[in-house]
Structure formats: C-alpha cells, structure tokens
KEBALO-627991 format. One record per atom (N, C-alpha, C): x, y, z. Coordinates in steps of 0.1 Angstrom, whole numbers, plus 2048, in hexadecimal, padded with zeros to 3 digits. Layout:
<nodes>
XYZ/...
</nodes>
This chain:
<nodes>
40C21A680/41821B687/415220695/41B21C69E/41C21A6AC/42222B6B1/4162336B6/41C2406B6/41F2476C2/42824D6CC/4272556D8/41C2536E0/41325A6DF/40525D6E1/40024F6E5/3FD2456DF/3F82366DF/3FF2356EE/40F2326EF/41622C6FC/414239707/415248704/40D24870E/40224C715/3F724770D/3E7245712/3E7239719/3EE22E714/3EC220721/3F0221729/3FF22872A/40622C734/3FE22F73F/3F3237738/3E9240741/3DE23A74A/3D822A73D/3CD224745/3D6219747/3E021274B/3E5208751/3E720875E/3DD206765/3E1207775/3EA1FB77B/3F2201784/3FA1F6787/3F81F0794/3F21E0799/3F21E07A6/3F91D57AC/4061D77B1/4141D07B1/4101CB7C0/3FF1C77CA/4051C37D4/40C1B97DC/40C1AE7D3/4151A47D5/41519C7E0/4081967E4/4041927F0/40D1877F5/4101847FC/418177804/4231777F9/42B1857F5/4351827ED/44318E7F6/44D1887FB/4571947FC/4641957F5/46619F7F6/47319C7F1/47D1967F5/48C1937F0/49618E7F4/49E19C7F8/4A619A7FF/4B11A4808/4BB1AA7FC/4BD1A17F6/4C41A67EA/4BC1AF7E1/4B41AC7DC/4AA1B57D4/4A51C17DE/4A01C07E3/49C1CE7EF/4AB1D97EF/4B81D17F2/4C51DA7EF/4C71E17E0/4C51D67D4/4CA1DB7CA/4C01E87C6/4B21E97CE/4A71F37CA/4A71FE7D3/4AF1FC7E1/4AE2097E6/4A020C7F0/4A020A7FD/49920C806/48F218803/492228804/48A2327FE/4852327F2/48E2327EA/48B22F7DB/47F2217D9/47F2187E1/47120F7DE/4672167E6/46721D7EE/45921F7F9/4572297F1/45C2347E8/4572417E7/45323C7D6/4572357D5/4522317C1/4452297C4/4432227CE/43921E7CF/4382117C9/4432087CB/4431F87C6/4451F77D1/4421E57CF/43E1D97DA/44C1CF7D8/4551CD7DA/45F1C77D8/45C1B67D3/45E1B07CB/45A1A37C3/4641957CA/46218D7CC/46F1817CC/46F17A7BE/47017C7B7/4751767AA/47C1687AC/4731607A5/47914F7A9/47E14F798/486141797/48F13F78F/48313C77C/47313A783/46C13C777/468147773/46D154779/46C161775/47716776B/47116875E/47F165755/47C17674A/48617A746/48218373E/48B183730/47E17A72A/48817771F/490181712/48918B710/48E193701/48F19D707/4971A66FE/4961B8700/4941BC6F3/48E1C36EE/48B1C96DF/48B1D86DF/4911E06D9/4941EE6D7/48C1EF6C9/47C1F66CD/4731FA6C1/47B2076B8/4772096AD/47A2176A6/4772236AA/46B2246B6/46F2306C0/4762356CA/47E2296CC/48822C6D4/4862246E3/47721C6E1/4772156F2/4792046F1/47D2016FA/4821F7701/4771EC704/4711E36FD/46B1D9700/4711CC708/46C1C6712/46E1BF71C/4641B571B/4651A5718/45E19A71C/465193728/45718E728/45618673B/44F17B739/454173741/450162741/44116574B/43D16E74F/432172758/42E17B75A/42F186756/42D194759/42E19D74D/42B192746/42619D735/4331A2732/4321B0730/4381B4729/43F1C472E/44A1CA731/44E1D4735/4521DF72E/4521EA728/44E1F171D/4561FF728/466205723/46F20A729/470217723/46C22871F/46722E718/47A23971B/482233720/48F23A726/48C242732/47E24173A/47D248745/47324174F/46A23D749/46722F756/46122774B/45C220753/45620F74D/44420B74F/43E204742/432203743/4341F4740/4221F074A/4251E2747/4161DE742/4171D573B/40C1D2734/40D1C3733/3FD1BD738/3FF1AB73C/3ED1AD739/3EB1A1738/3E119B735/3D61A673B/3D91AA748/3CB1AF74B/3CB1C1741/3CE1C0739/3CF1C8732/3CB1C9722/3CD1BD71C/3CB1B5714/3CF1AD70E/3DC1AF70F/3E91A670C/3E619470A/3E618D702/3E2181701/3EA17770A/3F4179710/3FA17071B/403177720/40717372F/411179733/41F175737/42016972A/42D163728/42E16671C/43A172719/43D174708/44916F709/44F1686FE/45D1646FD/46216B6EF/45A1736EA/4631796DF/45C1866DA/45E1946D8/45D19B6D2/4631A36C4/45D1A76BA/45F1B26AA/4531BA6AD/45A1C46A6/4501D06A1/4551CE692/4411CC68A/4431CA67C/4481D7677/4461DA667/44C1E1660/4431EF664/4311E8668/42A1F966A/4291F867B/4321F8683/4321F968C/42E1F9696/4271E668E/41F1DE69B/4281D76A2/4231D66B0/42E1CA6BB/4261BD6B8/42F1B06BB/4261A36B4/43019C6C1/4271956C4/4311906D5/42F1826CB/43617A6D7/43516C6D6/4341626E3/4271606E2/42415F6F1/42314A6F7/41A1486FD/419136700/40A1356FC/4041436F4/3F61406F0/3F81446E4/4031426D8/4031476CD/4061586C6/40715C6C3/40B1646B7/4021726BC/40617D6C3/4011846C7/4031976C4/3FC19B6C1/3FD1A76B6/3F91B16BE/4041C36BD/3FE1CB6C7/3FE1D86BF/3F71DF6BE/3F91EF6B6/3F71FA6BB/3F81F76CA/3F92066D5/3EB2066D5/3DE1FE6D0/3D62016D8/3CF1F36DA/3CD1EA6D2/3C81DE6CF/3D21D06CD/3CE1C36D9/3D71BA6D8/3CD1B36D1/3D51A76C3/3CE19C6BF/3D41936C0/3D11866BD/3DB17C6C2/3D41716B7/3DF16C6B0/3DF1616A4/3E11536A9/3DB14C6AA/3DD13C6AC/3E91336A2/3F11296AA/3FA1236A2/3EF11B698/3F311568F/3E710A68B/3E30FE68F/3DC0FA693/3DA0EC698/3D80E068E/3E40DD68C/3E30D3684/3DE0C5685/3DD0BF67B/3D80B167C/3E30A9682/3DD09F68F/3E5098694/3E708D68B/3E108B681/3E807F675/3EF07E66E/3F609266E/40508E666/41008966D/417085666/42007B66E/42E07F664/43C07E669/44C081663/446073658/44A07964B/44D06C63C/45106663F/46206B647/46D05F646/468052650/46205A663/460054669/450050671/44A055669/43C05366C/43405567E/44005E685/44006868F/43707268E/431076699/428086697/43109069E/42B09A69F/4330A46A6/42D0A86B1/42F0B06B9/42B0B46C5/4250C46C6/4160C66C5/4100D26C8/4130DD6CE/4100E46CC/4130F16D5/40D1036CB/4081076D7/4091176D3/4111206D9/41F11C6DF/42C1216E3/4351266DC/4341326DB/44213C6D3/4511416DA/45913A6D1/46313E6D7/46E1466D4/46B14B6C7/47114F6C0/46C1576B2/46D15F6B0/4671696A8/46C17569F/46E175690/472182688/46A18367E/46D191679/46619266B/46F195664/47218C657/47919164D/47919C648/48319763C/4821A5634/4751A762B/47219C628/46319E620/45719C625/45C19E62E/44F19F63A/446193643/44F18663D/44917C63E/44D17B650/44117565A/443171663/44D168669/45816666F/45E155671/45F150681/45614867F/452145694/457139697/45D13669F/46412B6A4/45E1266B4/4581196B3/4541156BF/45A10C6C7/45310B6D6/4581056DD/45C0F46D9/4530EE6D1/44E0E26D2/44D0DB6BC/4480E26B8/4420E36A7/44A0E46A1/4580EB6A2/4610EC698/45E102696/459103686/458110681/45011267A/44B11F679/44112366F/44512E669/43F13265F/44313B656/430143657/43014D658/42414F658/426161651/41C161641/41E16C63B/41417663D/409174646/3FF17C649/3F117664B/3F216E641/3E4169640/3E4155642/3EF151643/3F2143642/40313E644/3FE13464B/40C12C654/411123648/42212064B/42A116645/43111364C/42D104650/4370FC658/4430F7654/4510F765F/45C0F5659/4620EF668/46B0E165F/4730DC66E/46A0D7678/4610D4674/4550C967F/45E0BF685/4620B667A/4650A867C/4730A667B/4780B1685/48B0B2687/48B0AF691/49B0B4698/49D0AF6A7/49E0A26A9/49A0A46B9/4980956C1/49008E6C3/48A0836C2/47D07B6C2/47A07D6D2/4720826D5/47007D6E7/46E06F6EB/4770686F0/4740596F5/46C0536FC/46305F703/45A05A70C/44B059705/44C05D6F8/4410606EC/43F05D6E5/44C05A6DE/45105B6CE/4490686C9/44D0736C9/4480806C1/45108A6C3/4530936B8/45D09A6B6/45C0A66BD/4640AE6C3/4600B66CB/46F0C06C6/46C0CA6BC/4760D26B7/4770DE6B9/47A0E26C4/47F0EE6CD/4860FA6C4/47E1066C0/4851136B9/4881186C0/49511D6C8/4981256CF/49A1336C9/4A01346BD/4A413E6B5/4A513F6A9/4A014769F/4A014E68F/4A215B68F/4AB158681/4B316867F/4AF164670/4B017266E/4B517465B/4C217B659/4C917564C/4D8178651/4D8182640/4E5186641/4E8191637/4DF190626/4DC180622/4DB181616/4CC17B616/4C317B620/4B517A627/4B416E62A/4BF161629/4BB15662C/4B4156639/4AE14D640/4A714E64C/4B1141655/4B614265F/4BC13A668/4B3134673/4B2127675/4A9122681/4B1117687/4B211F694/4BA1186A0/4AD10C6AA/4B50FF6AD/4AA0F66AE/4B30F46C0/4AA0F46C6/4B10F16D5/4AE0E36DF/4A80D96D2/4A50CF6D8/4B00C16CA/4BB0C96C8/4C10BA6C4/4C10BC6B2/4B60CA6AC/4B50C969F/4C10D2696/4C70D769E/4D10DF697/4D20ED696/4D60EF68A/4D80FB67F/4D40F8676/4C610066F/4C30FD661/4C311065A/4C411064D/4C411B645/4B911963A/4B0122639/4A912462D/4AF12F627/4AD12A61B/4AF131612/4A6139609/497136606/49013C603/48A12E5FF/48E1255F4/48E11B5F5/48F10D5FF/49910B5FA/4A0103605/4A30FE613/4A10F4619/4A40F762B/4B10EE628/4BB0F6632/4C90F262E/4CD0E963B/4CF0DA63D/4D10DD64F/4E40DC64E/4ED0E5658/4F70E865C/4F50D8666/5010D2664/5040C6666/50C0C9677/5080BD67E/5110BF689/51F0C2687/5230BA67D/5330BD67B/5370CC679/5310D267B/5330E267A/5340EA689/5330DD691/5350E569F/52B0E76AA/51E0E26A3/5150E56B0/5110DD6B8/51C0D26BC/51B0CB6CB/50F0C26C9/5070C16D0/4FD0B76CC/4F00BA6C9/4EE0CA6C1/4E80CD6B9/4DB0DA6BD/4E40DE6C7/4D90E66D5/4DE0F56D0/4D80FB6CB/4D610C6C8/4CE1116CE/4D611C6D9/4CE1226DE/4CE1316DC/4D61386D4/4D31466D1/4D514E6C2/4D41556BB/4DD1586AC/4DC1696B3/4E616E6A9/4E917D6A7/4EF17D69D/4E9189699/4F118C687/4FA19D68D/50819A68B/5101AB68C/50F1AE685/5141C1685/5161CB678/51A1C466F/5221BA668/52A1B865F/51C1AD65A/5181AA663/50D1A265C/50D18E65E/51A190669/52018166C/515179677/515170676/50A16B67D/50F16368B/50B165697/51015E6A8/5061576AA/5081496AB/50013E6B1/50613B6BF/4F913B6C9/4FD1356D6/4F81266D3/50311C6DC/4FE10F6DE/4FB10D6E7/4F51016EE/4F20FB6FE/5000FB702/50A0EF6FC/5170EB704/5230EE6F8/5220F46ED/52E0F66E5/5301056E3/52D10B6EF/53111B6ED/52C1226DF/53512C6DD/52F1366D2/5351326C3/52F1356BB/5301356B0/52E13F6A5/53B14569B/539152693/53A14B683/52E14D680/53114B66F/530156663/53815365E/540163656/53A15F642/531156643/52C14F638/533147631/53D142637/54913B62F/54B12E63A/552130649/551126652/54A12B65D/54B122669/545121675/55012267C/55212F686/55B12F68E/55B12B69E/5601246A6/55B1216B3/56212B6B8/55C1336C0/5641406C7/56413A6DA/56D13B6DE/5741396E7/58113E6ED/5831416FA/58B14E6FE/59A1476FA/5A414E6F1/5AC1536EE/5B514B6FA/5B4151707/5C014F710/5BC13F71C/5AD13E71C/5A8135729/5A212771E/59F12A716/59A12170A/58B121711/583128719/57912971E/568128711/565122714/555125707/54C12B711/54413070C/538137715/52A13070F/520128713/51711F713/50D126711/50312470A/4F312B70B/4F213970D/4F813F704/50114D6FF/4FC1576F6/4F1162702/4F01716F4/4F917A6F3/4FB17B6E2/5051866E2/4FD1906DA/50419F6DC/5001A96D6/50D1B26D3/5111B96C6/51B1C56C5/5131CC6C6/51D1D76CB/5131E86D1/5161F26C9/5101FE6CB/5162086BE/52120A6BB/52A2076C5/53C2076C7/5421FF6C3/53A1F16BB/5401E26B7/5491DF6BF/5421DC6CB/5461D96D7/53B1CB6D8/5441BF6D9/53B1B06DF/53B1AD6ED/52C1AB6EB/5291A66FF/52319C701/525192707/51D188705/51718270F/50C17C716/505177722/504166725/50716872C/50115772D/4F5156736/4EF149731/4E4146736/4E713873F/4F313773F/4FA129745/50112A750/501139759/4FF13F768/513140760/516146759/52214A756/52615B754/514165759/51B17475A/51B17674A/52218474C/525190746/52D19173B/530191731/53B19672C/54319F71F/54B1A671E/5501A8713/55A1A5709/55519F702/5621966F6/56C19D6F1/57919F6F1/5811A86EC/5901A56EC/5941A76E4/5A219C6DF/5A61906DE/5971886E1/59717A6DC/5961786ED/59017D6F6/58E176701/58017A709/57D173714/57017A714/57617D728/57218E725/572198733/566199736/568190744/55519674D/55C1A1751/54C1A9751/5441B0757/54D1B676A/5501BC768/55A1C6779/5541CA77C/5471D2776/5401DD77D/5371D778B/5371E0795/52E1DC79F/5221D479C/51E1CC7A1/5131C57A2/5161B978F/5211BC790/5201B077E/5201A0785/52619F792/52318F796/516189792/507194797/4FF190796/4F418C78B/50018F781/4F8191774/4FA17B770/4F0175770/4F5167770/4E816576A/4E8154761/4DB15475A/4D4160750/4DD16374A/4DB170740/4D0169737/4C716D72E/4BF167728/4BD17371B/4C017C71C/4C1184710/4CF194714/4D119C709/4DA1A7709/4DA1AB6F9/4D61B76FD/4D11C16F3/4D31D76F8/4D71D76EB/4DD1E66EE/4CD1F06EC/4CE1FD6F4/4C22026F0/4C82126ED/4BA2166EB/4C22216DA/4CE22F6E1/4D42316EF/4E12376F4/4E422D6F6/4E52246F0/4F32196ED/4F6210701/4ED213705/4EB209714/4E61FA712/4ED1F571A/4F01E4717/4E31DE720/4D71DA71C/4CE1D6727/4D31C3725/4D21BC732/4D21AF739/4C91AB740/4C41A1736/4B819573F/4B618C742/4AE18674A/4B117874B/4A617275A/4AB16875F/4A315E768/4A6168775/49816777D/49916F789/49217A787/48E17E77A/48C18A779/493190776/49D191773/4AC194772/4A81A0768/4AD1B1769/4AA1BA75F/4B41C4760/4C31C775A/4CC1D075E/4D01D674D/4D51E4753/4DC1EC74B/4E81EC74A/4ED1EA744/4FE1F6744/5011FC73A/50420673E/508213738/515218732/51F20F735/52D20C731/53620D739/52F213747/53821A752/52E214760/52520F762/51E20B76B/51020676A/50B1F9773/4FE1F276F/4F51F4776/4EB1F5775/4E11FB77C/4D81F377C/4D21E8789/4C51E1789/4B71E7787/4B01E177F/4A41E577B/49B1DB77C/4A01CC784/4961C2787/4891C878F/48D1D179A/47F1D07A0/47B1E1797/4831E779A/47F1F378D/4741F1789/4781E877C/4701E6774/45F1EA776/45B1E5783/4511E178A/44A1F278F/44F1F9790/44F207796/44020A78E/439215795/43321A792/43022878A/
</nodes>
C-alpha cells in the first residue's frame, strides 16, 4: 500500500525544470495566474495548444487527487501543492488516458505504451498482447486493428482488470493473462477493411456487471459474468458513439453519447435526459453527483459547465465559468471540491462558491 512517506520522498527527488524554450504564454493564462504569484513560485508560463489534454481526475484513498495528461505525465495534488511525475522519472509514457488505485494501493495508469503499474516507488509497465495477425471476425473474416493504447481502465470487484482501447476493442486481464472482448464490433474502416473498436469507457454497475462503452459506432454492450449483452441502437444511442459512463449513489448508471446527449438507466429503461424547459441535450458529457447529490455535468463539445436540477441544466455563473469549454473529465475530491478538465490544459476547481484556475498552477514548483 501506497504510504505518506513514499509521495513525499519523490516529492523530494523530482526536480522540476519547466524552462519552456521558445514557448510563451497566452495573455489569458498569464491573467488567470497572476503576474507576482508566477515570478515568485517560480513557473514558466506554458501555451497549451488544443493537443494538451487532461484527461482523468482520480481521488486515491489518501485523500490526493491524481491528474492525467496527454503530455506531461501525470499531476499528483496532495490539497497543498502539486507533484509531477513523467517519463523522465520513470513513468512508462507521458500520455495516460486513464487511472485506478488497486485494492493494495497500487496506481495502474493506462498509457499509449500499455498497462502501467506504480507503488510509490517502482513503475512497471505490462504490454497489450500482440496478437496474431491471422485471426480474423468468424462472421466476416476481417482483422482488427493493433494497438498498445489505453483508454479506459477499472478494477472490478474481484479484482479482475477491465482495459478498453483505442483501436482492439477490450481486455479483461486477471493478473497474469489477457481476455479479449469486442475485437470484431463497431465500424469496419473503409479505407482498410479492419475493425477499429474504440473503448472510451467501462464501469461496473450495482450487481458487477461490467458496461463497455464503444466510441467508434459499437454501442453499449453488458457482461454479465457470462454473457456479452449488446444494448441495441433502438435504445437511444444515436449512431452508436459512447463517450462516457457514471454510476450514482443509488447505483443508476449515465452514459454520455457523441450526438444523443445523456442517458440514465435505472436497470429497467434508458432514460434520455434533456432540459425540461429548452429541450437542450448536452453532447460528449461527464457527469458526477457530489456529496450533496448534487449533478454536474461537462461537456467536451465546447458546451461549459453545468448543474442539472429540476430537470434542466444551469451553467456555471461563477467568474471565469465561460472558460470552462471542452471539459474532458469532472470529479469531486475528498472536501467535496468539483475539479474540471479538459483540452488546453484546461485544470479548475470549484468549491461551490468560486473557481479557481490551476491550468498553469499545476505546473508550479
């Protein structure tokens, strides 16, 4: 288990050297950070282009705030400042697109070089499998399309790994050995003929089924332990593009789509949630309830902020909520503060009363 002591000894040898050659900032970012406040912390102000993406937020069992980055590893938020940890450190890549902390309180990223393991002192990193290019789909005698890209990542309740890729479909991996799942779904690529089945997202929902959201055209499928179940378009998911899941207290499950907004399933139907008064849907959509069962939801479809409440959805008033656009994740951390991520670098708090940029923050020394 991942203890005090471990985060802050790296803390200790991670040196940070932010000088950022032929890089400035934008006018906007220099404002949101504060002229003294950057010279005297001792950061270099960043220009964050639109491939600077921060995809997850993860709240470990000690209370800190894990941060992935499409470039810049990993940001590690202790409630008082911020450690960063990237390859030159040992980190196996510095594109993670998904983080868990297992049951003994290892971090296991999910990176574009595979399956990456951290225990506060030692990173390892697991290869996807490389399969034989001569299996081919039964029905259509298609291959699939390679990759060691993680996009998506949980550990069940029995501990079983479930990894969702960019390109493969899914694996199930129990420790010692992979099981492929949903290779040969989706959309055929036309320029190939090979299947290229995009995981954006896996949940396990109240009764451990496992949910895998496909973002290239494959749908909604459900295991059951047995069984892979696929949830039929006719259920609402537009042309089959899942881009997010969340499970609430009650245990209900929120699917974001590409173009059919949100969706709540209560184990019985599929609800399309859409605002009450504008008939508005919100597109490529994370949601989280907070300790207040309070819903907030992001878009990653440059649609902002929001909070769902009486059947309609209220952006975001607080100063600086315009800027919050291309949301790419939202997650509460353990005083109940709402962190927001996304493209740009994009990294903010709110606290219930006011948002506080931590894009170039982050970066501080």
């Amino acid at each position: 288990m991942i203890k005090q002591l471990k985060y802050f000894a790296i803390s200790i040898l991670i040196t940070f050297n932010f000088s950022c050659k032929g890089q400035v900032g934008t006018k906007a970012q220099d404002e949101d950070l504060g002229l003294d406040e950057r010279n005297n912390s001792g950061i270099s102000s960043y220009e964050y282009g639109a491939g600077d993406v921060v995809f997850r937020g993860y709240l470990d069992r000690l209370g800190n705030m894990w941060f992935a980055t499409s470039k810049e590893g990993i940001f590690i938020y202790d409630g008082t400042s911020f450690t960063n940890i990237s390859e030159k450190d040992g980190l196996c890549s510095n594109m993670v697109n998904a983080i868990v902390e297992d049951k003994d309180g290892v971090m296991w990223f999910g990176t574009n070089r595979g399956l990456c393991s951290y225990d506060g002192n030692n990173f390892d990193i697991i290869s996807l499998p490389k399969e034989d290019s001569i299996k081919v789909s039964p029905k259509t005698g298609l291959p699939s399309r390679k990759t060691q890209t993680i996009l998506s990542l949980i550990q069940s309740k029995n501990g079983d790994f479930w990894i969702g890729t960019d390109a493969a479909g899914a694996y199930r991996f129990n420790g010692k050995s992979f099981t492929s799942y949903l290779k040969f779904e989706g959309r055929i690529q036309p320029e190939d003929n090979v299947y290229n089945n995009c995981i954006t997202t896996i949940i396990e929902d109240k009764n451990g089924h496992i949910w895998i959201g496909s973002f290239t055209h494959g749908g909604l499928n459900e295991f059951d332990g047995t069984n892979m179940i696929h949830h039929p378009l006719k259920d609402g998911y537009g042309d089959g593009m899942i881009s997010t899941s969340y499970k609430d207290k009650k245990g209900n499950l929120w699917f974001g789509t590409r173009n059919g907004g949100i969706y709540k399933y209560d184990y019985k139907t599929f609800e399309n949630i859409s605002d009450s008064k504008t008939g508005e849907q919100i597109a490529m959509a994370s949601v989280v309830e907070d300790s207040n069962e309070k819903i907030w939801v992001g878009s990653f479809a440059r649609k902002g902020f929001y909070r769902y409440t009486d059947g309609s959805f209220v952006p975001l008033n607080s100063m600086g909520g315009e800027k919050l656009n291309d949301i790419k994740f939202i997650s509460e951390d353990k005083k109940g503060n709402i962190w927001i991520g996304g493209r740009y670098g994009l990294l903010w708090r709110f606290d219930g009363e006011k948002l506080t940029d931590f894009t170039q923050k982050k970066r501080m020394k």
